[in-house]
C-alpha positions in Angstrom: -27.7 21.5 6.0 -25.0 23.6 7.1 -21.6 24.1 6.2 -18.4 24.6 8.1 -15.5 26.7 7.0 -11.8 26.9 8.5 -9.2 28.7 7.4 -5.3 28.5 7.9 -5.3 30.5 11.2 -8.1 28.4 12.9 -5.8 25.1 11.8 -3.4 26.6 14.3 -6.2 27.3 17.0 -7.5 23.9 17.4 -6.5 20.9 19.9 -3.3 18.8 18.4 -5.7 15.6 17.8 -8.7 17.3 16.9 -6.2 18.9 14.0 -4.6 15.9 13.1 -7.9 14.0 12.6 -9.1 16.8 10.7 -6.4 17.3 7.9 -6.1 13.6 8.0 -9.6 13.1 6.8 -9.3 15.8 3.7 -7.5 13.9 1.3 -10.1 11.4 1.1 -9.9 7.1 1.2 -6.5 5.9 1.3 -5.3 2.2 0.6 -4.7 0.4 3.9 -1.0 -1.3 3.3 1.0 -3.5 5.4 5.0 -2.6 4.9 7.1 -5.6 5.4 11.0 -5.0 6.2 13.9 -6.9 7.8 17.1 -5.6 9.3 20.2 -6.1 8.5 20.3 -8.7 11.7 17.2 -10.4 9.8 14.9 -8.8 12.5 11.3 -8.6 11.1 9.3 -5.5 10.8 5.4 -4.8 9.5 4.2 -1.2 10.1 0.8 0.1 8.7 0.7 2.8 6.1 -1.9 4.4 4.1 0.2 6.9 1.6 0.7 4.1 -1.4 0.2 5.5 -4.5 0.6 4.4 -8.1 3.8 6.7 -10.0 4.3 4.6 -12.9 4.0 1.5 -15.3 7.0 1.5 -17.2 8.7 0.4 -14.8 6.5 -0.3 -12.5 6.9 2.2 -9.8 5.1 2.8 -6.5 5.5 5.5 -4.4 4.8 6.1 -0.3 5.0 8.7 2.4 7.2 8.0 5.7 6.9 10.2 8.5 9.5 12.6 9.4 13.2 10.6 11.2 13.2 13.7 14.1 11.2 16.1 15.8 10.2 19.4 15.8 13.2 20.1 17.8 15.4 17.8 15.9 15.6 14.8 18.5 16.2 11.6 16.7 13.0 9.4 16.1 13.1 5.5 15.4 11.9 4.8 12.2 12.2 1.2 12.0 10.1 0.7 8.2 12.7 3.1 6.2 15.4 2.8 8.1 15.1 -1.1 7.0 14.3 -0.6 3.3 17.0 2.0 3.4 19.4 -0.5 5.0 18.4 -3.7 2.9 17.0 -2.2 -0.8 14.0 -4.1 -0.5 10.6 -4.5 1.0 6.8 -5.6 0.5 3.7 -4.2 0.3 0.5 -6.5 1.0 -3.1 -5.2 1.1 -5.1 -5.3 4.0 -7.8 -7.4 4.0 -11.4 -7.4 5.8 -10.3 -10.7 7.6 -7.0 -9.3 9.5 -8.2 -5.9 10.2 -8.1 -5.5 13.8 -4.4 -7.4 13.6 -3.2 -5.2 10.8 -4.3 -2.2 12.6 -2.5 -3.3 15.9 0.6 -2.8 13.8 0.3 0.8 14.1 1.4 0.4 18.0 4.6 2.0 19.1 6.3 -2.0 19.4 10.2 -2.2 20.7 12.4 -2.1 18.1 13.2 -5.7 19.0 9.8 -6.6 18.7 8.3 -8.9 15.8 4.8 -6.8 15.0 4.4 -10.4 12.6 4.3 -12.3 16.0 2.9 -9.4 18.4 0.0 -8.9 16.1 -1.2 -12.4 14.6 0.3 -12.6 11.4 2.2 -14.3 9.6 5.2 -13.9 7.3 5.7 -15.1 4.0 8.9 -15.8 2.1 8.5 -15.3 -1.5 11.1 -17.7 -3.5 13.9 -16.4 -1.1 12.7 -12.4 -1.7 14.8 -10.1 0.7 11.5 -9.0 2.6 8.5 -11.0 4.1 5.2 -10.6 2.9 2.1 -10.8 5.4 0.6 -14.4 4.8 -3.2 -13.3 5.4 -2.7 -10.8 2.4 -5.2 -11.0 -0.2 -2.8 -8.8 -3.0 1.6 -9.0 -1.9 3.9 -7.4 -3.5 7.7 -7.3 -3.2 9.7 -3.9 -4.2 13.2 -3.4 -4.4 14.2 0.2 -3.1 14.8 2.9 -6.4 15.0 6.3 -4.4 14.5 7.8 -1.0 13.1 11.8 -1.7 13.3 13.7 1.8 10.5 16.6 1.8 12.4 20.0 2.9 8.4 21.0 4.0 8.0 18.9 7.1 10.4 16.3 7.2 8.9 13.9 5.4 10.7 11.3 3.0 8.9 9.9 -0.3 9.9 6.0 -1.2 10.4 5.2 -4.4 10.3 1.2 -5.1 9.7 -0.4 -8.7 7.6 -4.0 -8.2 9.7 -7.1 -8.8 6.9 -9.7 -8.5 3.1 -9.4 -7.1 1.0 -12.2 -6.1 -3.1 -12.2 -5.6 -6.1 -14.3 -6.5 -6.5 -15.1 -10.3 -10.4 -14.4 -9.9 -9.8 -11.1 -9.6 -8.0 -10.4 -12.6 -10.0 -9.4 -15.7 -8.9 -10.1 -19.3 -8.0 -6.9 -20.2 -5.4 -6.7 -17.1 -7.9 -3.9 -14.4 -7.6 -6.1 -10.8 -10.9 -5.7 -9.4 -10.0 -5.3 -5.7 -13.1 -5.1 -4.3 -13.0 -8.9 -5.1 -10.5 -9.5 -2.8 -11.9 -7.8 0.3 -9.2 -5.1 0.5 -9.9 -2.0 2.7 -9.8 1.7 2.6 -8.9 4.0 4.7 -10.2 7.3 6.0 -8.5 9.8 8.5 -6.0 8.2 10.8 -8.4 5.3 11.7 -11.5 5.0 9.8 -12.2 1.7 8.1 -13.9 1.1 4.7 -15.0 -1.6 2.3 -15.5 -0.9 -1.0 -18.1 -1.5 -3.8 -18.1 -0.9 -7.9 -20.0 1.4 -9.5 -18.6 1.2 -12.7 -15.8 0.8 -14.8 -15.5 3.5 -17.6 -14.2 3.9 -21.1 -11.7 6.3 -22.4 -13.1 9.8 -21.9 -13.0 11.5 -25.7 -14.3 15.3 -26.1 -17.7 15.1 -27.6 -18.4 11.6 -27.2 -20.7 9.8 -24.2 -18.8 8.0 -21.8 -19.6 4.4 -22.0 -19.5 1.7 -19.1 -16.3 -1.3 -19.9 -18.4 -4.5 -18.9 -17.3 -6.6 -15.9 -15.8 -9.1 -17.9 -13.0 -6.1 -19.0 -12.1 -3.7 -21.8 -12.2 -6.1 -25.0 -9.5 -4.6 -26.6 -6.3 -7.1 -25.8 -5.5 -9.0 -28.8 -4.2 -11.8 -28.4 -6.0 -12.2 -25.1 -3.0 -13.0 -22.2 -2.5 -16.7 -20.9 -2.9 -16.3 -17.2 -2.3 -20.0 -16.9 1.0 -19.1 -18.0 1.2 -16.8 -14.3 -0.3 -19.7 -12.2 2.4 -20.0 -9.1 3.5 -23.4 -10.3 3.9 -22.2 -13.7 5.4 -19.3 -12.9 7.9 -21.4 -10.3 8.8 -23.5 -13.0 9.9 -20.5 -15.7 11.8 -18.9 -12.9 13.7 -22.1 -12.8 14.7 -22.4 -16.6 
């Protein structure tokens, strides 16, 4: 089979979507995200994005790409998603599941400003205990982040969001003992390029890679090394409403 090559000068050389398609692709699958924002007029918002990415666990801190606020020829551009968080401090981020696909990819669409992409696109929102932000109902994994930092990129324009996660919410079948969320259980999607669809499939879960030693497989059950083993009756959502409450 053969291989293609191109270099920094034929990225310039090729047609504007054939490009775009292109780089999009390299960086591999992506998480397929649904951002949820209001206004400060309580005007809802849900745009798609696939640049969610883990930064830390102490506190828990995730991190995502928004495109660039002007153009090339610095003309203003309408950035509804960050212009909200930055506006409000808080917003969700809710898995895309293989169920709502087609409607969470409609939210991609250049919509009005004073359009609802909730109501436009099939979906629904969801208020979590009076969170600032709504959540997308259909969503097989939510979660709700208050704003930490907004990092503009010098490079292209770009701006890097910086939330840490006040609450999360998913099915408890697809949490294992030793606290790895096996999303695959929950029908969530990947993404490819700009619109390239994927569910996705375990091959394994592996241990702790040592110098000199095999690499052994966890088993599907989890890592057994959690002592004592966490109550997640304890998390249930009535349980949980009722220790908010105390």
């Amino acid at each position: 089979m053969s291989k293609l090559q191109f270099n920094k000068h034929d990225f310039k050389s090729l047609p504007r979507r054939f490009r775009a398609r292109l780089i999009n692709s390299l960086s591999g699958f992506k998480s397929a995200n649904l951002v949820g924002t209001t206004d400060r007029n309580k005007n809802l918002n849900l745009s798609m994005v696939s640049s969610v990415v883990h930064l830390g666990a102490n506190p828990p801190l995730i991190g995502m790409v928004m495109r660039p606020r002007t153009t090339e020829k610095g003309e203003p551009v309408q950035r509804d998603t960050v212009e909200n968080i930055e506006a409000t401090g808080y917003y969700t981020i809710n898995h895309v599941g293989a169920s709502m696909l087609h409607a969470a990819h409609l939210t991609s669409a250049s919509f009005s400003p004073e359009v609802c992409e909730f109501q436009a696109c099939g979906l629904t929102p969801h208020w979590h205990d009076g969170f600032a932000a709504p959540a997308v109902a259909e969503s097989p994994l939510q979660m709700g982040l208050r704003l930490v930092e907004i990092v503009p990129f010098k490079v292209n324009g770009t701006e890097f969001v910086i939330g840490e996660i006040e609450w999360v919410r998913f099915a408890e079948q697809a949490l294992r003992g030793d606290g790895y969320v096996a999303i695959e259980d929950l029908s969530t999607l990947a993404i490819s390029g700009l619109d390239g669809y994927h569910s996705t499939a375990l091959i394994n879960r592996l241990e702790y890679a040592e110098p000199e030693k095999p690499v052994g497989v966890i088993p599907a059950e989890g890592a057994q090394d959690i002592e004592p083993p966490v109550d997640f009756s304890t998390f249930r959502e009535s349980a949980a409403a009722k220790s908010e409450k105390k």
